[in-house]
C-alpha positions, 0 to 999 in steps of 0.5 A: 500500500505504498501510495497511501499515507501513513495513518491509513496504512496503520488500519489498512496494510498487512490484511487485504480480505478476499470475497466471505473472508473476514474483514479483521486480520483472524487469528489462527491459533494452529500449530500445524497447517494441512497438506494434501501430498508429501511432496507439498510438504516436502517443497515447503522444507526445502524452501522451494515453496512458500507457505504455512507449516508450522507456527514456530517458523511462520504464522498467517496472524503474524505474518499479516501484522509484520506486512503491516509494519513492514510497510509502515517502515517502507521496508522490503520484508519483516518478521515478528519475535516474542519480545523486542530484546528477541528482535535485537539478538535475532537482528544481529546474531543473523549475521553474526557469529563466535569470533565477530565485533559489533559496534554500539552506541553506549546510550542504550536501554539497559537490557539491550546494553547487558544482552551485548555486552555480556551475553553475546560476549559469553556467545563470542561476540564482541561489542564496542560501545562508542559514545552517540556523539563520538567524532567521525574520527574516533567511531571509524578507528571502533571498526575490526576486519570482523565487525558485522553491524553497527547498532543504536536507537533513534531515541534511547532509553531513558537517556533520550539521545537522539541517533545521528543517523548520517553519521553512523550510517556514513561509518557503518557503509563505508566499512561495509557493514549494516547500520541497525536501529531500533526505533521503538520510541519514534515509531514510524509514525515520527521517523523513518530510519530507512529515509537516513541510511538506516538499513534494518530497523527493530523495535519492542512492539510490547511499547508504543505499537501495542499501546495498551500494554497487553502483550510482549512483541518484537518486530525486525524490518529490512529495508533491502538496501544493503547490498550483501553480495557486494561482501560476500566474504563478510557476510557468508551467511548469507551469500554461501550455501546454507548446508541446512537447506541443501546449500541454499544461497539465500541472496540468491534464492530470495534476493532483497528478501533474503535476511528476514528469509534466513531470520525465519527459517533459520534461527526461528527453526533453531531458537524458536522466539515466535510472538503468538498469534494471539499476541500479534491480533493484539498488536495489530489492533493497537496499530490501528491507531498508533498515528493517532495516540502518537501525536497525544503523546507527544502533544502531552509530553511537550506540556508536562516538559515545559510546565516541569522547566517552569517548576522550582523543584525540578533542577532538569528537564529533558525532552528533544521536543522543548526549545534549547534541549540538547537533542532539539534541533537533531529531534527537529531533523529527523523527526520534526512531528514529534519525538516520542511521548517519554520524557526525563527530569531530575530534582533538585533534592537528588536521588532521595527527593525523587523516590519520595516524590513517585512514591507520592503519585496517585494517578501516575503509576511506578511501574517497569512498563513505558510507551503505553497509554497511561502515564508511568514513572520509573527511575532506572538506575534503581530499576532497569539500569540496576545492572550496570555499574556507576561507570556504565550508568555515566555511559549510559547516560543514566543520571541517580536522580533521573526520572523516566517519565512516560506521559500517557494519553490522559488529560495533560492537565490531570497529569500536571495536577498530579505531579504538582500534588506529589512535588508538594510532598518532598517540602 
């Protein structure tokens, strides 16, 4: 639906209905689909024919809402995972393996930063982490013969940082590898990646997507750009027979299509992190309406920030949306509708003042969720970050007192009003 405008490619993408066939994406909750030969079967594990045999590779349910997001992104091919930590392994253990390096930006969200840098590690693959605003100089001397991919976040949390996408994807090209974003808190209602120079794309579903936070979800998107043929030696994965598939060359075989194909086939088959079905009917309804709770997020998120700006208690404020933030004129480069409806802020009491004042909020809930529809807080350092060191905390851009603030889609003056009764506790 590549002619229609984003907001009805929200209701209208992934599930084109047929004559008596149902107007909503159904679910099928099935394990197993039916054949009438062997040979048919066969065909499908052979990779030779396209079609349904199992859940655990692909799912009609899900492969409709991955079309759907797909074409949000404007990519090429998309796959559905269980979680958005399942999408970004996925992402980059599809084109890597024992022996390789990846390049990350340190401003991450802690469980992605604890899956590369110690996870992966025990798995043989080596991160870097380089920080965001890294000088060209600095980033290109990060690169090995055997890095794969250079990973980062449009916005990253909680830190807000916003990517410089030409930047990173100027680097990644000219050493021949894919530069990988997540873009959970932009959505592709605020940014496109692939318009940067980004050449895959993940996000956590569970976040904005979903909205109403009812079910855990991830997705991985090509954009079909990056050419693999072109270092075959690098990424043989994908240009040398798969022995698995009787030697299938997936660049040959699937072309632009070919890593979401390997995705799928290969380490969905072995790894098996597939969202339910009933999970992505979930999920496809909260897209439905992803451009419209988008901009009351974000509409809400700018009204909290500047009344917080405006707060004598409140020693910081960070939103890429408010005039004079650090990230607001990069925010307005590559996402000028809006950021994202999260935002961060400290007090000037520190640490201490900060837990006393969530502890103090009715309407808005402590909780570890974010990007949904009702108004949370967290603070990360105790919570999400708990993990990292002082160090890493610093790199991560995660300051003691900071306060993640997700703004619902309430009333903005409710909101205020209840930040307004909390603050009044701490004196």
């Amino acid at each position: 639906m590549s002619d229609y405008k984003i907001e009805t490619k929200c209701i209208q993408s992934g599930w084109e209905p047929k004559k008596g066939e149902p107007r909503v994406v159904p679910v099928y909750q099935s394990t197993t689909f039916k054949y009438d030969t062997s040979d048919q079967m066969g065909r499908l594990f052979d990779l030779e024919d396209a079609g349904y045999f199992y859940t655990r590779l692909q799912n009609p349910t899900n492969d409709a809402v991955a079309a759907k997001i797909c074409d949000l992104e404007g990519g090429v091919a998309a796959m559905l995972t269980s979680s958005g930590q399942a999408a970004n392994f996925y992402a980059i253990m599809n084109i890597a393996e024992a022996g390789d390096h990846i390049i990350c930006t340190t401003a991450l969200y802690g469980g992605t930063f604890n899956l590369f840098a110690h996870t992966l590690r025990k798995m043989g693959v080596e991160a870097t982490f380089v920080d965001p605003e890294v000088s060209e100089e600095v980033l290109n001397a990060a690169f090995r013969e055997n890095t794969k991919a250079v990973f980062g976040e449009t916005i990253s949390n909680p830190s807000l940082v916003v990517l410089d996408f030409e930047k990173f994807s100027k680097a990644a090209h000219a050493h021949g590898v894919p530069l990988i974003v997540d873009n959970t808190f932009a959505t592709p209602i605020n940014c496109r990646p692939f318009e940067w120079g980004v050449d895959i794309v993940t996000h956590s579903t569970t976040k904005y997507m979903d909205g109403h936070a009812v079910c855990v979800g991830g997705a991985i998107v090509d954009s079909g750009n990056f050419d693999w043929d072109a270092h075959k030696d690098k990424f043989s994965c994908l240009t040398q027979p798969d022995e698995t598939y009787h030697g299938v060359v997936y660049t040959e075989r699937f072309g632009k299509g070919a890593y979401i194909t390997k995705a799928t086939v290969q380490l969905m088959r072995d790894l098996g992190s597939i969202q339910s079905p009933q999970n992505a009917f979930y999920l496809n309804i909260g897209l439905e309406t992803l451009h419209l709770r988008v901009a009351r997020h974000c509409e809400n998120a700018k009204a909290v920030a500047s009344w917080l700006r405006d707060n004598d208690k409140v020693a910081w404020v960070h939103c890429p949306m408010l005039e004079g933030d650090q990230y607001y004129e990069r925010a307005q480069k590559y996402m000028p509708n809006g950021a994202c409806g999260v935002l961060t802020f400290g007090l000037k009491g520190g640490r201490e003042a900060s837990i006393k004042m969530m502890d103090s909020l009715k309407l808005i809930a402590i909780v570890t969720h974010v990007a949904d529809s009702r108004s949370c807080v967290l603070h990360p350092a105790s919570h999400t970050h708990r993990q990292m060191n002082d160090q890493e905390l610093l790199e991560a851009g995660v300051q003691p007192d900071l306060i993640r603030f997700s703004v619902g889609i309430e009333n903005a003056e409710d909101i205020i009003a209840d930040l307004d009764q909390a603050l009044q506790q701490i004196g």
